[in-house]
N, C-alpha and C positions, 0 to 999 in steps of 0.2 A: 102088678109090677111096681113099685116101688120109686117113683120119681126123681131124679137130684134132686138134692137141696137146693140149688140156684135156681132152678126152674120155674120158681112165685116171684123168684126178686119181680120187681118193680121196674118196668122198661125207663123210665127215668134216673133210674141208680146212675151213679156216677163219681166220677172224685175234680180233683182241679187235676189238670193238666201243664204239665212243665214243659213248655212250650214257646214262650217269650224268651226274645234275645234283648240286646241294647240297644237294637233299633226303636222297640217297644218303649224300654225304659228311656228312651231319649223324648221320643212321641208323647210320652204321658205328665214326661214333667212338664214339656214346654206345651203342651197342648193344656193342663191344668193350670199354667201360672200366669201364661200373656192373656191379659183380656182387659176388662175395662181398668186397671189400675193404670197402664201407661194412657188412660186418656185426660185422666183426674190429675195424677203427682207430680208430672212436669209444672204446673199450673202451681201448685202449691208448692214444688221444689224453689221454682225461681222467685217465688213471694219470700220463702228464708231467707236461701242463699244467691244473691243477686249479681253474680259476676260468672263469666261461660266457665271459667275451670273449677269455681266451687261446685255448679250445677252440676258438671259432669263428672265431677271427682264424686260427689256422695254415691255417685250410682256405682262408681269402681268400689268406694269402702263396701257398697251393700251390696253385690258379690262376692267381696273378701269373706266377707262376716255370712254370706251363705255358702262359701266353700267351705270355713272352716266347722260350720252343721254340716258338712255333705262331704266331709273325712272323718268326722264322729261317729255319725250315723250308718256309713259305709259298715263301722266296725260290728255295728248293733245288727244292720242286716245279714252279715255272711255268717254274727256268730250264732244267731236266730231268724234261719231263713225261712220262716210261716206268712202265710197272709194276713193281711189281719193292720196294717200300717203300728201307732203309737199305741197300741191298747198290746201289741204283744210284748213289746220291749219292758209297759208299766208291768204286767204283770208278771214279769221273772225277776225284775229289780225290787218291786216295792209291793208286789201284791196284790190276792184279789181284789179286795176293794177299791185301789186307786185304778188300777186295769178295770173294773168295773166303771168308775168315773170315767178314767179316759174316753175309753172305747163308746159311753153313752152320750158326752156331748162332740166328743170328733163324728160321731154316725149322724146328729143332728145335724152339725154342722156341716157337713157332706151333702144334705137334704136339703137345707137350708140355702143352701149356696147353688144348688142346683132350682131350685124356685125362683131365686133369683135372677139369675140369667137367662131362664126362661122365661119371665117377663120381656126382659129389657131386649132378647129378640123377637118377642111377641110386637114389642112397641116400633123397634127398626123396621121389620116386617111388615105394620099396618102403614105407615111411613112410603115404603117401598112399593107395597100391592093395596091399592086402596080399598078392595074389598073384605081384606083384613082389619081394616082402619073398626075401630070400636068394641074389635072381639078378642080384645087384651088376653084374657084371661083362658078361651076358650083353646085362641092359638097356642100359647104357653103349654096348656096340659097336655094338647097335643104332638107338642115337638118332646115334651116329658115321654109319653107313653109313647113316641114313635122309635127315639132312642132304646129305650128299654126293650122294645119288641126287637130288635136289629139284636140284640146285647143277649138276648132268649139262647138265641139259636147257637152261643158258644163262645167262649175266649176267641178261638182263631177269626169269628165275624168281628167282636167288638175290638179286638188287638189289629185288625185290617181296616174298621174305620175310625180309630186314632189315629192308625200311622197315615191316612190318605189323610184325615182334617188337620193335622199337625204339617202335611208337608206343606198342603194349599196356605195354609198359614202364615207360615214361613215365607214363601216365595211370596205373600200378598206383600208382608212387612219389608222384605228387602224391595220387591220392587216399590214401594211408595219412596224409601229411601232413596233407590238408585233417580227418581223421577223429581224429586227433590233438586238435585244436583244439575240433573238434564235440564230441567224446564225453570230453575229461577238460578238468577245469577247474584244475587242479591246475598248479604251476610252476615246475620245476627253475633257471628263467636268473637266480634271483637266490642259486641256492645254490653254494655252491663249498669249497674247502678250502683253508686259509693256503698259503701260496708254501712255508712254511716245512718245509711237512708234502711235498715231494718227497722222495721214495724214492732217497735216495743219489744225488741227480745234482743238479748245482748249474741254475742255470735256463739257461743256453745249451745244456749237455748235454741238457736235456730238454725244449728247443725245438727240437736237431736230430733229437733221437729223433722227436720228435714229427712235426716236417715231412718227415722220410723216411717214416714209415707213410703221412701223406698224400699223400707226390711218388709211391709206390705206387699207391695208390687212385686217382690220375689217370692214372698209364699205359693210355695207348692214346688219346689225344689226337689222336695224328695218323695216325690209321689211313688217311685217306684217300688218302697217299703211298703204297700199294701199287697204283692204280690212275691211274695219271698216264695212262696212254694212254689209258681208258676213260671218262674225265670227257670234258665235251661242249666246255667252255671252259676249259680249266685255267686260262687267266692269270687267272680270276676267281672258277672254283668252291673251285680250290681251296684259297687263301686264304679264302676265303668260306667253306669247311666247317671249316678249322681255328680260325678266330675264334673263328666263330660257337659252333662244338662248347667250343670251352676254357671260353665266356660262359658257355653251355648247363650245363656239368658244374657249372662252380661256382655256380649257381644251383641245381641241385637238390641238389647236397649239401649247400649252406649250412640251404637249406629242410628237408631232411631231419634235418641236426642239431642246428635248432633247434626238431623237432616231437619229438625226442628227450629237449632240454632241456626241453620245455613237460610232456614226462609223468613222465622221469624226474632225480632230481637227480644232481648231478656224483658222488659217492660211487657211486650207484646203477650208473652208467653205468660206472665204475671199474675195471679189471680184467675185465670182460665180453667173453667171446670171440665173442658174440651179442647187443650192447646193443639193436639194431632187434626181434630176437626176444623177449626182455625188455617193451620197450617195446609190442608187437603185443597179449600176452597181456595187459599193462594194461590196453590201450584195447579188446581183443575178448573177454579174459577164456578161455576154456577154445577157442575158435576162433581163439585170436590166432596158436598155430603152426602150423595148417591157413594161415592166411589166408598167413602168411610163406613157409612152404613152397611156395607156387603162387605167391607173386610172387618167389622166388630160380628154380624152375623156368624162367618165362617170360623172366625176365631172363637164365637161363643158357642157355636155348636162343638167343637170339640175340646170346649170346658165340658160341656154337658155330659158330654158321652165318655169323657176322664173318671166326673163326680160320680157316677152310676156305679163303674168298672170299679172305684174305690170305695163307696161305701157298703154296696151288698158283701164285700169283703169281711167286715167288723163286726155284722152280726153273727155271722160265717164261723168267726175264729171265737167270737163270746163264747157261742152255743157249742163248738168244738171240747169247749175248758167249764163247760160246766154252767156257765153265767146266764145263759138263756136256753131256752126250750128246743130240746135234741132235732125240732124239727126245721130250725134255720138254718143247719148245717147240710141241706138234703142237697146235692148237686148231680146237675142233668147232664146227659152223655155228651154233652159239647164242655163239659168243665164250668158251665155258669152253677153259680150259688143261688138258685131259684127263687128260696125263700125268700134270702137277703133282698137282692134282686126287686121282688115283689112288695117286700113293707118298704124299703127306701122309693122305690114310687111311690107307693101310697102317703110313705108324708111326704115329699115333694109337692104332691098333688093336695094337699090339705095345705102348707103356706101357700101355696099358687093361690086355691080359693077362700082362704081366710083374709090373705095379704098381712100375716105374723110373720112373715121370713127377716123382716127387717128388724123385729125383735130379736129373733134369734141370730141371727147375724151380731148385732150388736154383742148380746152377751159372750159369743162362742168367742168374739174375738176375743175376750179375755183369755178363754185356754187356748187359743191358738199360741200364744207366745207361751202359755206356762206348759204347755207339752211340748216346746223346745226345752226349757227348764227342765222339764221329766226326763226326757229322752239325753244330757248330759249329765243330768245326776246318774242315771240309770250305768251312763258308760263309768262312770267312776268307780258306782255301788257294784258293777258286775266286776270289774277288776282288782278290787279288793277282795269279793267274797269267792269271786274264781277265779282264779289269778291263773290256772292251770288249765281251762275250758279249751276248745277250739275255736281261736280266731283267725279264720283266713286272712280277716285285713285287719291290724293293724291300725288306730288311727296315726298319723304322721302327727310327730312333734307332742303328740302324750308325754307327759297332762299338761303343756302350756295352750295347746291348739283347743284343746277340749274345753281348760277352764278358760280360755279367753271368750269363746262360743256365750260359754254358763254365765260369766261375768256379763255381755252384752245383752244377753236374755231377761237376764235379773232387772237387768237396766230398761229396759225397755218393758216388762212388768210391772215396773215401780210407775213406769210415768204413763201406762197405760189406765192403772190407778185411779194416779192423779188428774189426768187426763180426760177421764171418761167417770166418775164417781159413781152416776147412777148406775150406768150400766156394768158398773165391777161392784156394785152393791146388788145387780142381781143376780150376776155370776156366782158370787160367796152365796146366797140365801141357796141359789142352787145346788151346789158344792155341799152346803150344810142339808139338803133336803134330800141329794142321793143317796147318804149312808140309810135312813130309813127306807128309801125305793132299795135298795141293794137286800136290806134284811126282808122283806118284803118278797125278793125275786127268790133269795134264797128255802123260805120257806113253800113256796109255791113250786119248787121245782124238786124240794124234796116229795111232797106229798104225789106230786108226777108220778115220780121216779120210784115209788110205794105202791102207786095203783097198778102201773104197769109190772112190777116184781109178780105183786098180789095174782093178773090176770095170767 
């Protein structure tokens, strides 16, 4: 008798699952974007800009300036709803190759940044439980590979524990604010320091220093573009997650650094590479670094468990289009992308035990800002060359909202630059070293794709 055809498939077969709503995509931006940036840029905000309404005004411009990425990009996701985040949009606007580039240092960088914070709860952690105290690296691969194993068993597990680490999150940060208010009476928002007294930078200099630590502290905004094909309505969630999420961030940052200024003043907060921790032990006194340390934990574990959920995506959508090896696209009957899944732990777990994450880090930060660059030229180039496509959304205020975005990108590329040389001199060597890795992939996936014909 004669078998079905489906009969051999492979009990692991599978596809993604469209499945997330806005809740998801609320969870993932704000679960991927708070973490240790507000403990570092208050600190360095109020070393610029030294009076409580500059302080708090650059955080309102750098929500402005992440809304108007997150009504651009709105547009780029509903009119190309795949997974896969900036690697899908580069390569419908600008092509394989630079879709090649994107997609290889955003996957790094995804890896890279998930190593990272795996430390730094490895080191809260030995801090916390002293039997952990010395096993940096051992704790880190293990919160790596524990995430991962939860993330195995499907979309619906790892979309259930963002949206629990994002809420605990949430409620940690308001409640330290609301406890601010309760337990000190005291109040930094009317102190400040003359204009006069900036630190060798005239005031645009130390407005743009300033707004760059902040356009930092907001990345990851739009996380929910690495899931375009797993949202249940794109034309609606996911503009609805990137708003929403942009509204979301700048309201608890503002809240946050203004519960900052209510304990501590502008000096105080000044050069602080830890102004929140500072201000914890004010208001909790000899508990106030316990109390910090478990709320950086909890917010870093559901960085962690964002990074995973978005990078096994990118290999996902490479290997989908051709660019990597048909066997990263393989996903298991919960909707996870296995493969992906599995090599972005494994390099996670290679910066965790080299301790390279900080190089990588450093250079990706160069394309973090130029794959906002990409992802604006990209809305422009797709509305000239398709002016007729389907766009459910719209960006509002096209082309002044769009190019205003493009304009501050630029801007903030230029003096990333300037800024950081070495490491935007590695960025280029790199950049110049992919196109031969690119010819390279291409020929080895043709010869694949000849032996398998052949057998």
């Amino acid at each position: 008798m004669t078998m079905p055809t489906n009969a051999a498939a492979p009990k692991t077969a599978g596809k993604l699952l469209r499945v997330l709503g806005v809740g998801f995509g609320l969870a993932v931006i704000i679960g991927n974007t708070i973490g240790a940036g507000i403990l570092r840029t208050p600190g360095d905000v109020a070393t610029y800009l030294p009076t409580p309404a500059l302080f708090l005004g650059v955080w309102v411009v750098g929500g402005f300036y992440a809304l108007l990425g997150a009504i651009s990009l709105s547009e780029l996701g509903t009119m190309l709803p795949r997974s896969g985040g900036y690697y899908v949009f580069a390569r419908r606007a600008l092509g394989e190759y630079a879709a090649f580039t994107v997609g290889w240092t955003d996957w790094l960088a995804q890896c890279g940044t998930t190593a990272a914070v795996a430390i730094v709860i490895a080191e809260y952690g030995g801090e916390l439980f002293r039997p952990l105290a010395g096993h940096t690296v051992l704790t880190a691969s293990s919160v790596t590979v524990a995430v991962a194993v939860l993330q195995w068993h499907g979309i619906r597990t790892g979309s259930m524990v963002q949206n629990v680490t994002t809420v605990l999150k949430t409620v940690a940060f308001l409640a330290l604010v609301a406890a601010a208010f309760i337990f000190r009476h005291g109040s930094g928002l009317s102190s400040g320091i003359p204009l006069s007294a900036l630190r060798g930078h005239s005031m645009w200099a130390a407005a743009i220093l300033a707004l760059q630590a902040v356009i930092y502290s907001y990345d990851g905004w739009y996380g929910v573009i690495y899931f375009g094909e797993e949202v249940r309505d794109p034309a609606h969630d996911i503009p609805r997650s990137m708003i929403y999420g942009v509204l979301s961030l700048t309201a608890i940052y503002l809240l946050v650094n203004v519960a900052l200024l209510h304990v501590l003043s502008i000096p105080q907060i000044a050069g602080q590479t830890m102004a929140l921790g500072t201000a914890t032990a004010a208001i909790f006194g000899a508990r106030g670094h316990t109390i910090l340390q478990i709320l950086m934990i909890v917010s870093m574990l559901s960085g962690i468990n964002a990074y995973h959920l978005m990078a096994s995506r990118i290999p996902f959508a490479m290997s989908k289009d051709g660019l990597l090896s048909r066997h990263a696209s393989k996903v298991n009957l919960g909707g996870t992308p296995t493969v992906g899944l599995f090599l972005s732990t494994i390099v996670a777990l290679t910066f965790i035990l080299s301790g390279k994450f900080e190089i990588v880090l450093s250079v990706t930060a160069f394309y973090f800002v130029a794959d906002y660059l990409m992802a604006y030229t990209a809305v422009f180039v797709l509305r000239w060359r398709e002016p007729h496509a389907n766009r459910p959304f719209r960006a509002w205020g096209y082309p002044w909202t769009t190019g205003l975005a493009w304009i501050g990108s630029l801007g903030f590329l230029v003096a990333a630059i300037k800024e950081d040389a070495r490491n935007s001199e590695y960025a280029l060597i790199s950049l110049a070293l992919s196109y031969p890795l690119y010819r390279l992939t291409r020929v080895i996936l043709r010869r694949q794709n000849k032996t398998v014909e052949a057998a």
